[in-house]
C-alpha positions as CSV (number, residue, x, y, z in Angstrom):
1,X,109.0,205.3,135.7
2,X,110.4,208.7,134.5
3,X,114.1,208.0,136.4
4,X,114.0,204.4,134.9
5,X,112.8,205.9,131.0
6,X,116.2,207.1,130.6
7,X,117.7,204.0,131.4
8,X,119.0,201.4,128.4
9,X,118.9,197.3,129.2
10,X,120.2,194.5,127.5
11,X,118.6,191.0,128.1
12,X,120.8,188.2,126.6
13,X,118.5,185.1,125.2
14,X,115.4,187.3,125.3
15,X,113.4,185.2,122.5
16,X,111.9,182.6,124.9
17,X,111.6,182.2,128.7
18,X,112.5,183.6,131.3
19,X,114.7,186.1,129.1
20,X,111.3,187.1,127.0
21,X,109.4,187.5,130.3
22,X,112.7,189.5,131.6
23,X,112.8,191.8,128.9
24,X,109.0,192.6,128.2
25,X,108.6,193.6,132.2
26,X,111.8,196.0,132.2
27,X,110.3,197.5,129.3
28,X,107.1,197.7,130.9
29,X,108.7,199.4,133.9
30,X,110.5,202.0,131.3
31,X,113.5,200.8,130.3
32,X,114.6,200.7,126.9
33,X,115.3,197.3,126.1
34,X,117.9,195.5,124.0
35,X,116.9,191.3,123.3
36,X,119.9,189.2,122.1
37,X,119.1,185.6,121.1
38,X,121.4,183.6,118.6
39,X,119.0,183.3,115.7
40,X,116.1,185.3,114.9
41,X,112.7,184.6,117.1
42,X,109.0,183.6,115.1
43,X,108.0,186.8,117.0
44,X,109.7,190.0,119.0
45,X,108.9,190.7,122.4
46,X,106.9,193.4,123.5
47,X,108.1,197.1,123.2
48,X,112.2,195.3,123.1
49,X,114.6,195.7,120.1
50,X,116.0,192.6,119.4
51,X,119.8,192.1,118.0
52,X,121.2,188.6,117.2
53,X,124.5,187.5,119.4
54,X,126.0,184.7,119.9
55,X,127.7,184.7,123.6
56,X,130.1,182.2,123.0
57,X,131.8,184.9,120.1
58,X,133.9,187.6,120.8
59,X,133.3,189.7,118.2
60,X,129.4,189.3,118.1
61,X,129.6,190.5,121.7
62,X,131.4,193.4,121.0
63,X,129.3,194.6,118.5
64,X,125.9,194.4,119.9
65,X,127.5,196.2,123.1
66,X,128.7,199.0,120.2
67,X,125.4,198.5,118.2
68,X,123.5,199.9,121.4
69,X,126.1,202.4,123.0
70,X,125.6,203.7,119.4
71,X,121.8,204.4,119.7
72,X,121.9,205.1,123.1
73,X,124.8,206.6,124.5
74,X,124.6,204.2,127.6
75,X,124.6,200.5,129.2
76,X,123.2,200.5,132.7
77,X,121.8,197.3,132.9
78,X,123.1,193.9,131.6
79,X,121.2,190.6,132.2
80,X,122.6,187.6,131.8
81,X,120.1,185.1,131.0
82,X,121.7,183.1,127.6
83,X,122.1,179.5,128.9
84,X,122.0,175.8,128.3
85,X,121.2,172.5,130.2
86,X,122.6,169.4,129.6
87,X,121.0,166.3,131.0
88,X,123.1,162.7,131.6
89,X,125.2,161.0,134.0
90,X,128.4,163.2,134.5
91,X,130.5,160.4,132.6
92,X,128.6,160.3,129.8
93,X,129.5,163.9,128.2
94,X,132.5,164.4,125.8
95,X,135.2,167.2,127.3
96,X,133.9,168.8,124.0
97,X,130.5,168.8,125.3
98,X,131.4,170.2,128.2
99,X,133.3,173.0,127.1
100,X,130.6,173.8,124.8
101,X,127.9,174.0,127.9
102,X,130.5,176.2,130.2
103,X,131.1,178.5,127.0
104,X,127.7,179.4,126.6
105,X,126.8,179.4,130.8
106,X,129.7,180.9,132.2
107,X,132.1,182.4,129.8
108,X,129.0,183.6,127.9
109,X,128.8,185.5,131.0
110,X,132.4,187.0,130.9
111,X,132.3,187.7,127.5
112,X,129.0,190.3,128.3
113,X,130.1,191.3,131.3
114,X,133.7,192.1,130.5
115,X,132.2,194.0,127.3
116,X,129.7,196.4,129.7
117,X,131.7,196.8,132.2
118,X,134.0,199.3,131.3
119,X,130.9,201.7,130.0
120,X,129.6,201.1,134.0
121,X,132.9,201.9,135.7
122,X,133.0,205.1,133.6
123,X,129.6,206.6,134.0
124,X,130.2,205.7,138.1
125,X,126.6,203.4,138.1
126,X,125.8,199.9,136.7
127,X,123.7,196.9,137.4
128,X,124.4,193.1,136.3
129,X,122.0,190.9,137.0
130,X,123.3,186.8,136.3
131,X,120.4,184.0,136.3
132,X,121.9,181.7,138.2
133,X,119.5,178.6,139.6
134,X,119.1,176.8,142.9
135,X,121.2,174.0,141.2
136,X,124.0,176.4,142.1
137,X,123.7,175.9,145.5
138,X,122.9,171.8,145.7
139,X,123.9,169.0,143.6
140,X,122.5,167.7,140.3
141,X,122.3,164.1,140.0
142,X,122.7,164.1,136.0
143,X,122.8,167.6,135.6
144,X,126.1,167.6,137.2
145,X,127.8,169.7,134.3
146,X,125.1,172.0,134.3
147,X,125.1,172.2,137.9
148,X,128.6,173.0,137.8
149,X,128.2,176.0,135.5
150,X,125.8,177.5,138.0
151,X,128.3,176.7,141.4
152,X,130.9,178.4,139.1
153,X,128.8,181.2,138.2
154,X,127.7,182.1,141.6
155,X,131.1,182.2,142.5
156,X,132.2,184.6,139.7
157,X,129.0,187.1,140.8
158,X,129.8,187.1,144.0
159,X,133.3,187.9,143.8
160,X,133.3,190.5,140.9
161,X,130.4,191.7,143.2
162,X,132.6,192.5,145.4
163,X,135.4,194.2,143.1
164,X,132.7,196.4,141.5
165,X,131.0,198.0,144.6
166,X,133.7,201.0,144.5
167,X,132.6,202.2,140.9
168,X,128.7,202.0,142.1
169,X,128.1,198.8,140.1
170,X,126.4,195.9,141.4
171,X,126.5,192.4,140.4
172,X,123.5,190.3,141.7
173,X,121.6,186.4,140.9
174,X,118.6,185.3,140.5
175,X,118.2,182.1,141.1
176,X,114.8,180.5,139.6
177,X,114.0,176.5,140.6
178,X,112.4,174.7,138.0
179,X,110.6,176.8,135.4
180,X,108.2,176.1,132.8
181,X,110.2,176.3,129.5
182,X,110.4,174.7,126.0
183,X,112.3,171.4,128.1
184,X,113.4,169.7,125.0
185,X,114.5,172.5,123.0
186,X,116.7,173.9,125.9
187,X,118.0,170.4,127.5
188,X,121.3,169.5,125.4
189,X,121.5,165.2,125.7
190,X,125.1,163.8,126.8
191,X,126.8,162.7,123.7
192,X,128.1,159.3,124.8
193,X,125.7,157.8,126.3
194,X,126.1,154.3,128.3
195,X,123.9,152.2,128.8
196,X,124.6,151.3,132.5
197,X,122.7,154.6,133.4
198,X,119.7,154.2,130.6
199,X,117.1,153.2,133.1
200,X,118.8,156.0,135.4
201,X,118.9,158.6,133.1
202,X,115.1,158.0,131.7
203,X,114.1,158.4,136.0
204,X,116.1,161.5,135.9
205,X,114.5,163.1,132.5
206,X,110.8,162.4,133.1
207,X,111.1,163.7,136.9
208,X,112.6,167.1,135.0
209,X,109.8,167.0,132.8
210,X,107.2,166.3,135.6
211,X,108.9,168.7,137.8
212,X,108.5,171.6,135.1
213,X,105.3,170.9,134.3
214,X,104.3,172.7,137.3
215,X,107.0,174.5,137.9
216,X,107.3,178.7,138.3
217,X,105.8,180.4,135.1
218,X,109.1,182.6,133.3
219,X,106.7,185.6,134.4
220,X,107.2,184.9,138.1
221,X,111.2,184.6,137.3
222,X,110.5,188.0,135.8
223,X,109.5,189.8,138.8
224,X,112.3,188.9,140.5
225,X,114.7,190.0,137.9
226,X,113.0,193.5,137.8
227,X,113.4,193.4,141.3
228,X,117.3,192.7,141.5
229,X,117.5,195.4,138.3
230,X,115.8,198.2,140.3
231,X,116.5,197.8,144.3
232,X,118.4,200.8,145.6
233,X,119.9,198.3,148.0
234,X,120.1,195.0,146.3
235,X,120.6,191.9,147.5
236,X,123.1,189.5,146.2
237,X,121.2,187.0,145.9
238,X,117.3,186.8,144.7
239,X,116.1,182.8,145.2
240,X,112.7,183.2,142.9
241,X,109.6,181.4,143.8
242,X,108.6,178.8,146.9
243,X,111.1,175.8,145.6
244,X,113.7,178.1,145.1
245,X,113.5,179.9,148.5
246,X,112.9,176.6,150.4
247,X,115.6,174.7,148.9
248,X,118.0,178.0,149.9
249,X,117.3,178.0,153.3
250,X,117.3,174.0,153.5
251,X,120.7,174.0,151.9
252,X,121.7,176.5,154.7
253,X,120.6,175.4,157.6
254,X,119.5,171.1,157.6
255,X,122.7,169.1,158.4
256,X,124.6,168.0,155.4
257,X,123.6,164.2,156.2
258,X,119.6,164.9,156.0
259,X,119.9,167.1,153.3
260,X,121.4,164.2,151.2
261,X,119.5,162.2,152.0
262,X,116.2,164.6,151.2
263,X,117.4,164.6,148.2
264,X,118.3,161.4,146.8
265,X,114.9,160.8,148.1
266,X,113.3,163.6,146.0
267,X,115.4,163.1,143.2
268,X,114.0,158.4,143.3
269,X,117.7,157.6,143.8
270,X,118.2,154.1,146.0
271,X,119.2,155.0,149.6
């Protein structure tokens, strides 16, 4: 507690969710915590100074990363949490759309990451931790945009990962399965839809709904976050909760052949 009390956070999309959950636990364990979220929340979370940014803009980046080097002299842990989901049959999203999703998911990402950085590579110690999802390691019938933010992601982790290590900064994912979350607020709706895929889609979008009903609690998510902030050894990769960690080790070790056709199974897609 004492170590990590002199230590400053910043939790993008910290006004709902699993961000909220994020930043109210490393709080709790004694960091000093800086929420983003695009517009200001009904309420604050616990004990975390919030600061509105918008990921997908350059120069609100910059000055929330200047805003809290200002007060605090230091940045030694960024979380990445500010994201979207889109929901239709790959087709039926505008490249628009699309860009949009990957701006917020990925470059959002960059924009943070690429802003912090240089503070971490200077002070010789850093932690980024990127919320990823198990839909970066599987496919997504109609979340296939999303999906691909999160395969992308994973890839861009793992490899700056990598590129980091020698300044003593470490780049690790959290990867939640479904969580309970405000589903229709978060969930972006293709913008040209067709109506081949209506009865499709409508299968798709109430098995996400039934699936998050029940799904991990954003506290739960939070553990594993404080976890993958903290570990003196960390591992790249933090699958959070039963789903998350089955589906990881299916994906790695079932044959390709039965793990399709698990899943179009699982996902009430004809054989």
């Amino acid at each position: 507690m004492n170590a990590l009390a002199r230590k400053t956070a910043i939790v993008t999309g910290a006004s709902t969710g699993i961000g909220r959950a994020s930043a109210e636990a490393l709080a709790h364990a004694g960091f000093r915590v800086f929420g983003t979220s695009r517009r200001a929340a009904d309420s604050d979370p616990r004990d975390v100074s919030m600061l509105t940014c918008d990921v997908t803009d350059d120069a609100a980046v910059a000055s929330v990363v200047s805003t809290v080097l200002a007060r605090t002299g230091r940045i030694d842990l960024l979380v990445n949490n500010a994201g979207l989901s889109l929901l239709g049959a790959a087709e039926e999203s505008s490249i628009s759309q699309i860009q949009n999703l990957f701006d917020v998911n990925l470059f959002g990402v960059i924009r943070m990451t690429n802003a912090v950085l240089p503070l971490m590579r200077q002070r010789g110690e850093g932690r980024i931790v990127n919320i990823s999802s198990v839909l970066g390691l599987i496919p997504a019938p109609y979340s296939a945009h999303y999906a691909a933010t999160k395969h992308a992601l994973e890839g861009y982790s793992e490899s700056l990962d990598h590129e980091t290590r020698a300044f003593n900064v470490r780049v690790v994912l959290v990867e939640p399965a479904y969580t309970r979350s405000a589903f229709e607020q978060n969930t972006l709706t293709a913008d040209s839809m067709l109506k081949e895929y209506d009865e499709a889609r409508a299968s798709a979008r109430a098995l996400l709904k039934d699936t998050i009903a029940v799904g991990d609690t954003p506290e739960s998510v939070a553990e594993a976050v404080l976890l993958a902030a903290t570990a003196g050894r960390p591992r790249r990769r933090y699958p959070s909760g039963k789903m998350a960690r089955q589906v990881s080790m299916l994906r790695r070790f079932v044959p390709s052949a039965a793990f399709d056709k698990s899943l179009r199974k699982q996902m009430r897609l004809p054989a």
